[in-house]
N, C-alpha and C positions, 0 to 999 in steps of 0.2 A: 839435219842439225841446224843449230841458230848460225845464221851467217857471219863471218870474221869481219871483225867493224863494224858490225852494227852496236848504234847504243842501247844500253840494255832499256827493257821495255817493261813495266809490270802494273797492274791493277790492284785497287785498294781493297778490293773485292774477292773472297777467295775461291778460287777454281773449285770443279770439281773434273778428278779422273778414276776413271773403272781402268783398271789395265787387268784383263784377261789375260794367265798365262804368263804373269810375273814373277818368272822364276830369279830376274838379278836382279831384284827391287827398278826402284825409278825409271823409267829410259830414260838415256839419255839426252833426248830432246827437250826434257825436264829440269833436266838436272842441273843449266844454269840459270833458271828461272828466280828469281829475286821476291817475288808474291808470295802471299798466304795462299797456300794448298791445299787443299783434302786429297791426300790421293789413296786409292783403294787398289791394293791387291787379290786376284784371284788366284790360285794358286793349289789344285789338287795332288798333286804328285808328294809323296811322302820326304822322297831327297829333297823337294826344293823346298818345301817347307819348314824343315827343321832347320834351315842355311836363312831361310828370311827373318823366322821369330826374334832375330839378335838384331836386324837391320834395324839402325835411328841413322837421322842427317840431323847430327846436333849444329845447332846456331845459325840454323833456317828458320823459315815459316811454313814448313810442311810438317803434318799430319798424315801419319805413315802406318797404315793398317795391313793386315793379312788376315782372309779366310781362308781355310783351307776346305774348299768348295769346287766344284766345277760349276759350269753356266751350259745351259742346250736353251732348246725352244722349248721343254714344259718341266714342270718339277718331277722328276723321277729318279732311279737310279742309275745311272750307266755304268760300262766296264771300260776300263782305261790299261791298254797295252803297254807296259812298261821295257824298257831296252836299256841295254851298259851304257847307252850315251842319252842322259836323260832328257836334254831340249830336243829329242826324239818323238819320246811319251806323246801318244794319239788314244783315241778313240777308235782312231779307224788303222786296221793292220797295216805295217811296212811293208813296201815293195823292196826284195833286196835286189832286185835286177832294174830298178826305175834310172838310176841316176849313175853318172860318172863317179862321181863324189863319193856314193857310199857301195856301189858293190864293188871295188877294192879293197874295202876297209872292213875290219870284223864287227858289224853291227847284229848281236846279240839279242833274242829276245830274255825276259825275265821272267814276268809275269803276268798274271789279268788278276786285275784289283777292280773292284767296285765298290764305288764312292758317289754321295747325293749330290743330286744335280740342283740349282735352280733356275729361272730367269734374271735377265737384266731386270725386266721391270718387277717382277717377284721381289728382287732385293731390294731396288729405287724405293719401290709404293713402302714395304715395310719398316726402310731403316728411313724414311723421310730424307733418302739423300740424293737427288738426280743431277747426274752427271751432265759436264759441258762437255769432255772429250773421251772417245773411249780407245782404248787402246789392246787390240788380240792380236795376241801370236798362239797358235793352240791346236797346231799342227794337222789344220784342215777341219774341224771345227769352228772354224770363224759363220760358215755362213747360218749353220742351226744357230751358233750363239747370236747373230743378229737377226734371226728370225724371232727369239725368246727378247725381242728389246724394240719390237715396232713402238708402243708409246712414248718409250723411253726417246727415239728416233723422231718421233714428231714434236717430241714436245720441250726436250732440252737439250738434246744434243746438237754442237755445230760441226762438229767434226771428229774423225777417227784415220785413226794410223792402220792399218790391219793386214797380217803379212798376205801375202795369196802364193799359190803355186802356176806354173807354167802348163804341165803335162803332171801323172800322178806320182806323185815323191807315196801315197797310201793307197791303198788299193781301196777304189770305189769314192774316192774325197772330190769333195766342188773343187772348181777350179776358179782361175782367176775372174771369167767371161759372167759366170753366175755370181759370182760377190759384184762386180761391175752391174750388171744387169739389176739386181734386187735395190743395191744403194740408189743408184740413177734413180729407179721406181718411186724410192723415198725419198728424194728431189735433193739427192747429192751429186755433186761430181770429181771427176779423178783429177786434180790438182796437182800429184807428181810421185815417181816411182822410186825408190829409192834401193839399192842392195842394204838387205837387214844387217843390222849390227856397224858397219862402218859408215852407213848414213852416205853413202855417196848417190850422186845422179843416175841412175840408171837400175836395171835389173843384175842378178847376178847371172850368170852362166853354167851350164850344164860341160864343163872343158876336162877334158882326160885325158888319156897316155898319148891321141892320137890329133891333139891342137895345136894350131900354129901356135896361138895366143889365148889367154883364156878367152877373148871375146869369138874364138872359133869353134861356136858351140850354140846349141838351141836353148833361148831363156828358159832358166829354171824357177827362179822365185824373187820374190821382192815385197819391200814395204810400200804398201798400194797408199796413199794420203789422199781420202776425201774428205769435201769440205761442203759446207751446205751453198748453195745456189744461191749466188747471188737476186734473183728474182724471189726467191722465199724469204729470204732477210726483209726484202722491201714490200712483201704483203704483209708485214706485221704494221697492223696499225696502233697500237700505243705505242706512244712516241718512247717511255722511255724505257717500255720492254724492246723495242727495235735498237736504240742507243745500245744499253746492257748486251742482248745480243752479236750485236754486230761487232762492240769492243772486246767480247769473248773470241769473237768467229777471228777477230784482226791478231789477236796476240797468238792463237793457235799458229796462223800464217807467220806467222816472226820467228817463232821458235821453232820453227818447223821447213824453214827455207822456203814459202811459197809467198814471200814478200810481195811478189809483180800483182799477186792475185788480190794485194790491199788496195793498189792501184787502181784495180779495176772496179771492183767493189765501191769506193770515192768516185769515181767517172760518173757509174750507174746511180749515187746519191747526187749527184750534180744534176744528172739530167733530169730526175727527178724531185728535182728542189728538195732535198731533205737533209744535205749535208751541215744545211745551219739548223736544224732538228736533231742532229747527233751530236755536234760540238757542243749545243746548249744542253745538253742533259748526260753529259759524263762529266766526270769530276776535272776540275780546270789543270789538274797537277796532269793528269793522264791524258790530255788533249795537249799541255804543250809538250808534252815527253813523245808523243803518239808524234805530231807532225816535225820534230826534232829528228829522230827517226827516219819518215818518210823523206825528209829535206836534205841528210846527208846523204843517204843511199841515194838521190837523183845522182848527186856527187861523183858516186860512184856509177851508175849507170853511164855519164855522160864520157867517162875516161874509159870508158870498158870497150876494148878490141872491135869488138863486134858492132857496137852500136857506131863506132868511128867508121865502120867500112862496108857495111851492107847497102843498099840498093835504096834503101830507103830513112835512112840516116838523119839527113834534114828533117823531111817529115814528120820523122818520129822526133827528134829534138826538140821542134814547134811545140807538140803536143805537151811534152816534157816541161816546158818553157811555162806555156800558158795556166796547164796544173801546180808549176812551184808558185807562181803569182798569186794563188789563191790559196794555196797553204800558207803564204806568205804573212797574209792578209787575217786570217785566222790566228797565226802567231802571235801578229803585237794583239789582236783580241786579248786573248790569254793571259798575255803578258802582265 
């Protein structure tokens, strides 16, 4: 979720998001985003469909759609296993002896429905719409569905939310190490993990009758957050499809708590002299809001526990010091 203190951040330019598996509309990582939006719902399951049709966020700048479609890796039909607890609903069967969590609990099956499938890039190429972030929860179909979205993956996406599992919550489903493994290939990387729904640091836990604590347990699932590689940003040579990009790739990191990773991203444009190649070709309102932003949060870095008392403290300060100078610098630019 977007970090507490920070000033808000947004682009005059509006997004695009695929959320696969949108059964409570928006996430909320979204949801205090201040920009123009397009955002796209997938959403096959019959319950959660009829609960989104009535979803608007009036006196926004989002653009709020629902198909009710499933995604794989080719156009086809699949069968989709429905249960009493519907953020359940897979493709692939439930384990009821998999987890802590659910074999004490009465998890029911229903039915097998089938319902058409498409691709990411099937839907991108025909509605003329390709996404900057995507976002699956889809209960161990994440990795066919990012298998049906290679182009889509090379050629505008900067980043994705996408839940994973630890060990198999379905019987026979990818696990975390193959979604890790595939994205990497596609010159992403894992940026930070998050427990789905409450957005906190970490993964959640597999904890039941017989844990000290719930962290007395084997990881069971999480919101995996990649982002595209920083050295893939910097082989884009037009300058102001690199700018565009990178001010995509930077706002996902904002609203997504992986701020430190904007950081580094600027370091890597410094060393490659292109930082005054990005600030000249994004819009002057979103370059002093952007280093506004990055100039308080030092603020707070500099007061934070941690950075007062590790081993290397100074050091890191210097660094900190020398990058505010130059944000600095950029600022009265703007100005």
């Amino acid at each position: 979720m977007k970090e507490m203190g920070m000033i808000d951040f947004k682009l005059d330019k509006s997004i695009q998001v695929f959320h696969c598996g949108g059964r409570s509309g928006i996430h909320d990582s979204f949801k205090l985003y201040k920009g123009p939006m397009n955002y796209t719902s997938f959403e096959p399951s019959p319950d959660a469909i009829s609960s989104l049709e009535n979803v608007t966020y009036p006196n926004t700048n989002i653009s709020f759609k629902v198909f009710p479609i499933a995604l794989s890796e080719r156009e086809q039909k699949i069968k989709i296993n429905t249960y009493n607890q519907g953020d359940l609903n897979s493709i692939f069967e439930f384990d009821l002896e998999s987890s802590n969590r659910y074999k004490y609990q009465l998890v029911n099956f229903e039915s097998e429905i089938e319902v058409k499938a498409t691709t990411i890039d099937g839907f991108a190429t025909a509605s003329s719409s390709f996404p900057d972030y995507l976002i699956l929860d889809t209960q161990g179909s994440e990795l066919a569905i990012l298998s049906g979205a290679a182009a889509t993956l090379r050629d505008s996406v900067v980043a994705l939310r996408v839940e994973v599992e630890f060990f198999c919550l379905y019987k026979k489903q990818p696990l975390f190490g193959q979604v890790h493994e595939f994205l990497m290939e596609k010159g992403f990387k894992l940026a930070r993990l998050e427990t789905p729904g409450k957005g906190e640091l970490g993964v959640s836990f597999d904890s039941g009758p017989f844990s000290m604590e719930k962290y007395d347990a084997a990881p069971a699932w999480a919101d995996s957050i990649f982002i595209l590689q920083e050295d893939e940003l910097l082989k884009i040579n037009c300058d102001t499809s690199f700018a565009l990009k990178s001010l995509k790739w930077i706002n996902f990191c904002i609203l997504n708590s992986c701020v430190s990773q904007v950081y580094d991203l600027m370091m890597a444009m410094i060393k490659q002299k292109r930082l005054d190649v990005f600030f000249s070709h994004i819009d002057p309102n979103s370059a002093s809001c952007l280093i506004a932003v990055l100039v308080e949060r030092l603020k707070m870095i500099n007061n934070s526990p941690w950075q007062t008392q590790n081993d290397t403290s100074v050091l890191y300060k210097g660094i900190r010091d020398k990058f505010e100078s130059v944000l600095k610098r950029y600022l009265k630019e703007t100005s």
